[in-house]
C-alpha positions as CSV (number, residue, x, y, z in Angstrom):
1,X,10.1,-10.6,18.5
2,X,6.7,-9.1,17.4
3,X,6.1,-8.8,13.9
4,X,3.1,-7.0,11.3
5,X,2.4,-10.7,11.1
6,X,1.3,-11.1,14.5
7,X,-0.6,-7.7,15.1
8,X,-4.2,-6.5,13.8
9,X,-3.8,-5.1,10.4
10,X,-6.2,-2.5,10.9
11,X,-4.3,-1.1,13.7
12,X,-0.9,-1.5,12.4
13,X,-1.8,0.4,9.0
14,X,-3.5,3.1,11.2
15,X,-0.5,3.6,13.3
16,X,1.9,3.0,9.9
17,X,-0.2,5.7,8.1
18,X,0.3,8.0,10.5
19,X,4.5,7.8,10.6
20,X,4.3,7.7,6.7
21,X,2.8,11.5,7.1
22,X,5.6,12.4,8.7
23,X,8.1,11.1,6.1
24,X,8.4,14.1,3.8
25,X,9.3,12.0,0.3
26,X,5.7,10.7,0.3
27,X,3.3,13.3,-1.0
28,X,-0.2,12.5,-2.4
29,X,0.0,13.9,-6.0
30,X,-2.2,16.3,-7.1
31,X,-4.3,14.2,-9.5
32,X,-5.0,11.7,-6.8
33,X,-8.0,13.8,-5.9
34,X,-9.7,13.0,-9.2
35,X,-9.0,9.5,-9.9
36,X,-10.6,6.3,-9.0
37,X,-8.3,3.3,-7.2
38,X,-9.4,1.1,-10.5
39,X,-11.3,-0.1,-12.8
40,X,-13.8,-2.1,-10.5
41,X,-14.8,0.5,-8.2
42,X,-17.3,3.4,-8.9
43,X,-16.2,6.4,-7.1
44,X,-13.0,7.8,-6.1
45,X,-11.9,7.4,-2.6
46,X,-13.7,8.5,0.2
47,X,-10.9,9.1,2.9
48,X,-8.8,12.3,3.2
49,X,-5.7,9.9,3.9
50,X,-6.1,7.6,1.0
51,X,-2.4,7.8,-0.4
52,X,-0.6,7.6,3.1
53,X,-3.7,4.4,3.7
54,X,-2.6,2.6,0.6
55,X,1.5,3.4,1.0
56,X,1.1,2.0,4.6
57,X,-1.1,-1.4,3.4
58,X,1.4,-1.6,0.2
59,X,4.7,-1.6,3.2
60,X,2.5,-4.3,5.0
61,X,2.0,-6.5,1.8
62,X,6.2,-6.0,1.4
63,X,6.8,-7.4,4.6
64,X,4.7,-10.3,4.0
65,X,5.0,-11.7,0.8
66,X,8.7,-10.9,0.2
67,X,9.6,-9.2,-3.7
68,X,6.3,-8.4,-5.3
69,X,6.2,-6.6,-8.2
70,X,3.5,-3.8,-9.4
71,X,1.0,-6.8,-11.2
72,X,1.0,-8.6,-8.0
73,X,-0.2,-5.3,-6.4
74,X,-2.6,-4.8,-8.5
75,X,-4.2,-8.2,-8.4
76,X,-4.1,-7.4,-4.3
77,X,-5.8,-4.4,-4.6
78,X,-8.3,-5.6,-7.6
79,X,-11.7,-6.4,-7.0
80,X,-15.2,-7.3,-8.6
81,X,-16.3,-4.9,-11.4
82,X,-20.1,-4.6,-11.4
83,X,-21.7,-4.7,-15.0
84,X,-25.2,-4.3,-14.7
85,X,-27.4,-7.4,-15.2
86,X,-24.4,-9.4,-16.3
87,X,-22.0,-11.3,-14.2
88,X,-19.6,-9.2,-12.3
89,X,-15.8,-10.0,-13.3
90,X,-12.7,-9.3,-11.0
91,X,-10.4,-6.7,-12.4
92,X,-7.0,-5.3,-11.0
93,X,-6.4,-2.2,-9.5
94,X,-4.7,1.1,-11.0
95,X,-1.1,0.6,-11.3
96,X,0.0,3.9,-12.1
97,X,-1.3,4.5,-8.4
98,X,0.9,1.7,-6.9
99,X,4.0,2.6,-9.4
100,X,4.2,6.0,-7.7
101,X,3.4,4.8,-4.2
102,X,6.7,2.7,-4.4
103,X,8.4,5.0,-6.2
104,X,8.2,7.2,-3.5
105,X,8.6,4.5,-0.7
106,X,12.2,3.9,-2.6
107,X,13.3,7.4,-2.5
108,X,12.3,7.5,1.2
109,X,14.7,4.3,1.9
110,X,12.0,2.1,3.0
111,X,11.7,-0.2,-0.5
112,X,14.5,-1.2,-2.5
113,X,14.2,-2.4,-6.3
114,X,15.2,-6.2,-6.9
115,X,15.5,-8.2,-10.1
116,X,12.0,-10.3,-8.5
117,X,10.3,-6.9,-7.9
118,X,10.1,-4.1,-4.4
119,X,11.5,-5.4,-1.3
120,X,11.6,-4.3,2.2
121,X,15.5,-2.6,2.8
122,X,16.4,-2.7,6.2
123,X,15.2,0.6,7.4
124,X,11.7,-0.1,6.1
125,X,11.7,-3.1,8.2
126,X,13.1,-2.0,11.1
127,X,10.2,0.8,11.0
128,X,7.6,-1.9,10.3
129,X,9.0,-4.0,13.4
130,X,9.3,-1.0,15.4
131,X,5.3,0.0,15.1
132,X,4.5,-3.6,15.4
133,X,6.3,-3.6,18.7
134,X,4.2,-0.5,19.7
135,X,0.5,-1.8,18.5
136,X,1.4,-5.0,20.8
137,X,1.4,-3.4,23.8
């Protein structure tokens, strides 16, 4: 059986982002328009898609590395911070941004809360094998 594992991740969140538009729980909020993904980066984000982008790579990360909680998430998503002349440091990405993202994943069905953190429930992997099957072909 084919999973996210074994397909291009670049393909699979482009076909994933797309399904996750459909799903009417998930709904950029309105803020999302003025806020950068974290501390480390300099500008907001470019795409038009950036919420249904992030929900579709956050359902990937699910899949593969079993309960994560939001800290794990963030250190995922985290990147250098550029300070001038002085070393650059890594920092961790916005949680409030990844908080809502599952919150909204959950009330779809797709992520169910655990004592270890968000996991996959059965219809949010059955939808992730599903689209996996598809990008195979």
């Amino acid at each position: 059986m084919i999973s996210p594992k074994d397909v291009d991740a670049q393909k699979f969140n482009a076909v994933l982002k797309e399904e996750l538009k459909k799903v009417k729980e998930i709904n950029p909020p309105v803020w999302i328009s003025f806020v950068k993904s974290g501390v480390h980066k300099e500008r907001i984000p470019a795409q038009e898609d950036f919420w249904y982008i992030r929900s579709a790579s956050v359902l990937r990360r699910l899949y593969l590395d079993g309960p994560v909680g939001i800290e794990k998430l963030r250190s995922y998503f985290g990147g250098k911070e550029r300070r001038g002349h002085k070393p650059a440091h890594f920092r961790k990405s916005s949680g409030s941004i990844i908080r809502k993202i599952l919150q909204q994943l959950e009330s779809a069905g797709l992520v169910d809360k655990s004592k270890k953190g968000r996991n996959l429930s059965p219809k949010g992997r059955k939808l992730l094998d599903k689209i996996a099957y598809d990008v195979s072909k």
